[in-house]
N, C-alpha and C positions, 0 to 999 in steps of 0.2 A: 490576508496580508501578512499575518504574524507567521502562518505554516511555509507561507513562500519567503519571506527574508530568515526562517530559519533552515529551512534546506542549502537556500541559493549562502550562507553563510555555511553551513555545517560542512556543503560540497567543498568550497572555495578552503575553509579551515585545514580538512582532511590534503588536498593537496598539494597548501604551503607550509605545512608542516611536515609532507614528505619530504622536500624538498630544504629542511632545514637543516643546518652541520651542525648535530652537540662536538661539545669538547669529545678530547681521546680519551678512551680509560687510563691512559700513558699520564696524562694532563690532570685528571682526576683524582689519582691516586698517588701522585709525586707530593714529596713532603717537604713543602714550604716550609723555609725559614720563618715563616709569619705564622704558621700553624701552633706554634706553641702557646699554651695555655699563660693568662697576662693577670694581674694584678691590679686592679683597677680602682682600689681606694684610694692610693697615694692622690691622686688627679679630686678627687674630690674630698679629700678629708675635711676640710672646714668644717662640714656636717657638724662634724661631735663638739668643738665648740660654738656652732651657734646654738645646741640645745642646750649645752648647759650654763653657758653666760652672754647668752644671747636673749635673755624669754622673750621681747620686742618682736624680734627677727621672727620668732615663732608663732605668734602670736599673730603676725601679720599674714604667717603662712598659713595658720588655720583658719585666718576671714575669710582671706582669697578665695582661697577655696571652696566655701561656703557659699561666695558669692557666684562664682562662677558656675558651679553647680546650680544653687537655685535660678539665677535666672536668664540660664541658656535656653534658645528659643527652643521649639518641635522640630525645627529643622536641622541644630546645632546637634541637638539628642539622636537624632535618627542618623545624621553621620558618623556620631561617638560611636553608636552600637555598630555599624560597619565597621568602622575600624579597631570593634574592639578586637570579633571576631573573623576578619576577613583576612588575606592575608595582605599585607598594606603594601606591598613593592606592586601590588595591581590596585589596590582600592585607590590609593596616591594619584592614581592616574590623571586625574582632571588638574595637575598640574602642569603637565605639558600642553594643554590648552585644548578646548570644546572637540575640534575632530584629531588631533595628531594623541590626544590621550584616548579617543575611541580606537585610533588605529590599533594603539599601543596595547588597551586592552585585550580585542578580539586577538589581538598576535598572543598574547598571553596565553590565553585560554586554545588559541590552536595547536599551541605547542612548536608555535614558529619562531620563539623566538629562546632554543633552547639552554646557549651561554648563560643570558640571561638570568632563567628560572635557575641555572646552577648555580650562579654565583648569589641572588635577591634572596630567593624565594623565603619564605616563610619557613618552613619544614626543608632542613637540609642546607639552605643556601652557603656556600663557601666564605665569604665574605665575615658572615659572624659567626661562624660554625662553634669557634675555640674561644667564642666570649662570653659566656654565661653571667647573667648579672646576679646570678644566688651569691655567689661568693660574698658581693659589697653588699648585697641584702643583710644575709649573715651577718655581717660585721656590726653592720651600723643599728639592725634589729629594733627599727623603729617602726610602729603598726603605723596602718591606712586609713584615713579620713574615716571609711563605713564603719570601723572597730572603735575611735576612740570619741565620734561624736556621733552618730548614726541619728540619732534622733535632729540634728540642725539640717541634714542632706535630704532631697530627692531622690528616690531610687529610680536609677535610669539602667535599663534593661530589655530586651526582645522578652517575650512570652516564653517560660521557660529557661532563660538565660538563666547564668551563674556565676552574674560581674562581680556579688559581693561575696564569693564563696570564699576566694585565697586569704588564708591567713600567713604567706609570706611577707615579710618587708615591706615596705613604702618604698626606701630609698637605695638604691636611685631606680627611677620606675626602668622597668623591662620591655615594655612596651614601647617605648620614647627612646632606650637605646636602636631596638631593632627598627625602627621606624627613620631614625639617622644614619644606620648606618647603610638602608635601603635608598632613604632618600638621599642624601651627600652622594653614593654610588652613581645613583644618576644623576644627577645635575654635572659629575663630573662628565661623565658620557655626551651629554645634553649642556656644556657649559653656555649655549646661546638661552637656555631657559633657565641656569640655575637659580633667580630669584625666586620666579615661581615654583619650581618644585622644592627649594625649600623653604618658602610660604604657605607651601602645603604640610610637607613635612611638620612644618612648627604647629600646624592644626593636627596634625593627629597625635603630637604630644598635648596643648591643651587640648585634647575630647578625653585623655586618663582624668582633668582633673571635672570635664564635663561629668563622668560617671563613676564619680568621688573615689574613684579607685588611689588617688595620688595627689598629691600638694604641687603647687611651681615650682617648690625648691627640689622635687623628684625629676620634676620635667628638666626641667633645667642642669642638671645630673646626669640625666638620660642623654641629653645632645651632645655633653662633652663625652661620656663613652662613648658614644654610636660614632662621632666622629673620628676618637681617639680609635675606634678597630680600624676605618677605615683608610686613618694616617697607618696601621701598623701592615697592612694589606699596598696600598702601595709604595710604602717603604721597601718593601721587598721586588727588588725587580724580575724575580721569577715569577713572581705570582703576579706584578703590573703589567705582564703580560696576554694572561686573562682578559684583564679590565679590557685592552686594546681590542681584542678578539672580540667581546661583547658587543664593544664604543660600534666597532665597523657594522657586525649583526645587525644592532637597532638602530642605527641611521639608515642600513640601507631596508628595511621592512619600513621605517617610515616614511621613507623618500617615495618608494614602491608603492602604498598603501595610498597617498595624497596624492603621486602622478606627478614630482618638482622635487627641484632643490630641495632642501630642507630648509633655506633660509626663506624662499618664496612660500613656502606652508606657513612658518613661523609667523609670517608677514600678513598672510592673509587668517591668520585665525583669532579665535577668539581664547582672549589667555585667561590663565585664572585670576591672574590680578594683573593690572599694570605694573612696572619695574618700580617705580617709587612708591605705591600702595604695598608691594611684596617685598621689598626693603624696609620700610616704616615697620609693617607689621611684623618681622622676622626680628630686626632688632627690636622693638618691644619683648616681645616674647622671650630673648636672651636674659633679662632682668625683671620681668613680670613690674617694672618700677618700685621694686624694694628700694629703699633710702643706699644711700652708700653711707656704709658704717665705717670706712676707711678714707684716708686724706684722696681725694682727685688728681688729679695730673701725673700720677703717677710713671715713668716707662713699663708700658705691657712685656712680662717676661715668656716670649713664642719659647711653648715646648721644642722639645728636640725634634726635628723629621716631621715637622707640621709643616711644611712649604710643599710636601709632595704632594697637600691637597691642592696644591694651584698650578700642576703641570700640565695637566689638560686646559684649563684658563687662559696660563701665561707663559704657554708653550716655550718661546722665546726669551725669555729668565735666568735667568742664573739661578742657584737655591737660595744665593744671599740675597740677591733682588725679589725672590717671592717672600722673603722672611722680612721684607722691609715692608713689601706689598701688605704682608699680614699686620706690621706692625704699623701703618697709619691706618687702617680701616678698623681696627682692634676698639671697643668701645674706653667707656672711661675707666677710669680703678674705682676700688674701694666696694664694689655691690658686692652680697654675699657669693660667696665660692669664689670669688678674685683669682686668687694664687694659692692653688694645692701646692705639694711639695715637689712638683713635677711642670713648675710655671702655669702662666692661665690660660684653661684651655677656657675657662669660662669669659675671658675679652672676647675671644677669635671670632669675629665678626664674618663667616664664610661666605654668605652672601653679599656684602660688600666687597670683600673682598677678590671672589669670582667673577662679580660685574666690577668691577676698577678697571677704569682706562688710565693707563699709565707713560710715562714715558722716562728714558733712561737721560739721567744727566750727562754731563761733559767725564766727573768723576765718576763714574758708574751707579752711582746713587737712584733713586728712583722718587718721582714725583706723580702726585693724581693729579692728573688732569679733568680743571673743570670741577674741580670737588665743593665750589662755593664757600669754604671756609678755610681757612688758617691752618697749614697743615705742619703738626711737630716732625723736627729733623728728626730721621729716622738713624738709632743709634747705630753700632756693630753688630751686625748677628749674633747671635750666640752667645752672647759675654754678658749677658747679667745675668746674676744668680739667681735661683727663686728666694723668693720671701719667705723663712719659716713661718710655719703655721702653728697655732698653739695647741699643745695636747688637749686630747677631749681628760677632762677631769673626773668623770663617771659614765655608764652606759648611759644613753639616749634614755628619756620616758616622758611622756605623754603631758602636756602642760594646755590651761586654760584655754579655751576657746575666747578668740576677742570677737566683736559683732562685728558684719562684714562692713568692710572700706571702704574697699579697691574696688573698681569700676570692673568688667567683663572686659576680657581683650572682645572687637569686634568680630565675629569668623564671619569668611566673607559667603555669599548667596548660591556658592555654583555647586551644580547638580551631582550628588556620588555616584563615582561609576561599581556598583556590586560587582561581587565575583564571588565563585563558591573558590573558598581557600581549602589546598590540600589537607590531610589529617597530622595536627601536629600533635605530640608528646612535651607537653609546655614541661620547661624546669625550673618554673618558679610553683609547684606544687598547684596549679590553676584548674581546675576543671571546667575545660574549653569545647565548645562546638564549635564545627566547622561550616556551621549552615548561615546563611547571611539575617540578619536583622528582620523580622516580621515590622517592627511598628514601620506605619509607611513604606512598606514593601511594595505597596503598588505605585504610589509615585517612581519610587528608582526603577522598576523594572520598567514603566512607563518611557520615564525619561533617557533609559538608554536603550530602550527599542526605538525611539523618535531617533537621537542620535544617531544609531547605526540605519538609521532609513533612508535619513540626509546624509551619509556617509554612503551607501548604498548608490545614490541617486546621484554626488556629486562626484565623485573619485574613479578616477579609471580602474582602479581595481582597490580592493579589498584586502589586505593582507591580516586575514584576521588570524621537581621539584623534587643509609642517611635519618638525620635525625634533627628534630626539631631544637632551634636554639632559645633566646630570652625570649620566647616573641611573648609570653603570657602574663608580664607584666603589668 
């Protein structure tokens, strides 16, 4: 059985990915406005004063930690180590739900879905090509859970791994950027599933702190870069171009692949979380429930060119009605990283804000509909200042561990989909394999051999990556 669903796949692979159009080398090689190398501390500087007049703040980041670490399940471990080293814009996959993420896979891997892997991928992808997180690493030059308490954590590892090798930076993890700006890329593509995929997404930023590679306040760091590439990608309308080219690729492979609509697949699958389960959990994960050390009620200050993430969403918008959209779904003030110097990208609630059903007032204003609660007038775009931030007053270093706290975010039960990830040249100094995870190797391979067998049996057909960027954080 296993010789014949791997022929009757390998045949099927080989022929739709003949049949696949990469981009031009014209396309390839044109030099985006967005191309250029970005700066990425201002967006998160808080950092250097919550370590040096914050200890609390600190303190609570190294319980967390701690805790979550010790006591993630065997299940939770065994998807950490996929994602530590897999390449995650495929291992992600089970957030587009039980068969339309198998579609999604095997097109992966047949090379049918070549946009795509140019723009995701792990090694090479376009999208974070020119975003290296060393830079902020550099700066803020704060070590990693396994360096400065090693003896409180579980080692979580495949056989032979080399999760606690990197003596790069903590902050902000590398891993958590590439991982947002892979997962935000598709949810925008995919805006009918973007809770889910990033509800997944937010799980394989916490599995860096599953395999103590990273604290919440790295993870947390990590979504506002990942996202922030992504606003700077399609800010640029020659390079939102791209995206477009992709968006149409992977709807029509998974339309092809399931035999429907894409909304009748949607309808009939099994998703990774329900939309209020994948919301709950997403905005948790944005604050890990740090205290808010700042007054409440604050006005959320939307960076600049952050509404382009809601053009695929709320198509029908204005930029000043998506910046309103962003600013009542925005969570509350005052949690750490609030307002870098660059406004907060750490309110930006994207998943709310991508599933918001809205509707435009009489004055062009915008309202949620159905939001259940009291919703604040949404001020002028663009017109509040940021908040200055206060100088860090010496470098970062390394303060007490307090005993763990905080509860484990819950990660939810569904099955990883493996993939052998291309070979990357990590540049956060990491030495990475590219081979997938041993512990519980044979459940996954298990699990998604069953999966593509009922994919096999149910679907009329089948439709089954330059230089490596952060992904090694």
């Amino acid at each position: 059985m296993t010789t014949g669903l791997g022929v009757l796949l390998s045949g099927f692979g080989a022929g739709a990915a003949s049949a696949a159009e990469p981009f031009t080398d014209d396309q390839l090689a044109y030099d985006y406005p967005s191309n250029a190398e970005y700066d990425y501390v201002p967006i998160m500087d808080q950092f250097s004063w919550l370590v040096t007049d914050r200890a609390d703040i600190i303190a609570l980041n190294d319980s967390q930690t701690v805790d979550i670490n010790n006591s993630a399940t065997p299940e939770q471990v065994e998807r950490a180590i996929v994602d530590q080293y897999d390449d995650m814009s495929v291992s992600m996959a089970d957030g587009l739900g039980a068969n339309l993420g198998a579609i999604y896979a095997e097109a992966r891997l047949a090379g049918e879905l070549p946009k795509i892997d140019a723009l995701l991928a792990k090694s090479g992808g376009l999208v974070g090509y020119y975003s290296s997180s060393n830079p902020s690493k550099n700066y803020f030059d704060y070590d990693r859970p396994y360096i400065r308490f090693p003896e409180l954590l579980q080692y979580r590892d495949k056989e032979g791994g080399d999760a606690w090798d990197s003596t790069s930076g903590a902050y902000p993890s590398g891993h958590t950027s590439q991982a947002y700006w892979q997962g935000t890329s598709l949810s925008m593509m995919l805006p009918e599933l973007a809770p889910q995929i990033l509800a997944r997404t937010s799980e394989a930023g916490n599995n860096r702190i599953v395999m103590a590679a990273h604290y919440p306040l790295d993870v947390m760091s990590g979504r506002m870069m990942g996202q922030h590439i992504v606003e700077r990608r399609m800010s640029d309308p020659a390079f939102r171009e791209l995206f477009a080219e992709a968006e149409t690729e992977l709807r029509g492979v998974l339309e092809a692949g399931c035999g429907a609509a894409l909304a009748v697949c949607i309808a009939a699958d099994t998703p990774y979380l329900s939309d209020e389960d994948a919301l709950a959990l997403y905005e948790q994960r944005m604050s890990y429930e740090f205290p808010q050390i700042a007054p409440a009620g604050d006005t959320v200050t939307i960076p600049a060119n952050a509404e382009s993430l809601l053009i695929t969403s709320h198509p029908d918008l204005t930029p000043e009605q998506r910046r309103q959209v962003l600013e009542l779904t925005a969570i509350d003030s005052g949690y750490p990283l609030d307002e870098g110097a660059e406004g907060s990208w750490q309110r930006l609630n994207l998943a709310a804000a991508m599933a918001a059903q809205v509707e435009v007032n009489a004055d062009g204003t915008i309202s949620l509909v159905d939001a259940g609660a009291e919703q604040p007038e949404p001020t002028t775009p663009g017109t509040t200042e940021p908040t200055e931030t206060p100088a860090p007053t010496a470098e970062p270093t390394g303060t007490a561990t307090a005993a763990p706290t905080a509860p484990a975010p819950t990660t939810p039960s569904a099955s990883a989909t493996p993939t052998t990830a291309p070979v990357a040249v990590g540049d956060n100094a990491d030495s990475v394999s590219d081979a997938l995870a041993t512990t519980g190797a044979e459940n996954l391979n298990t699990g998604l051999l069953a999966a593509l067998a009922l994919l096999v049996a149910g679907a009329t057909a089948l439709l089954v990556r330059k230089r490596a960027t952060n992904a090694n954080g």
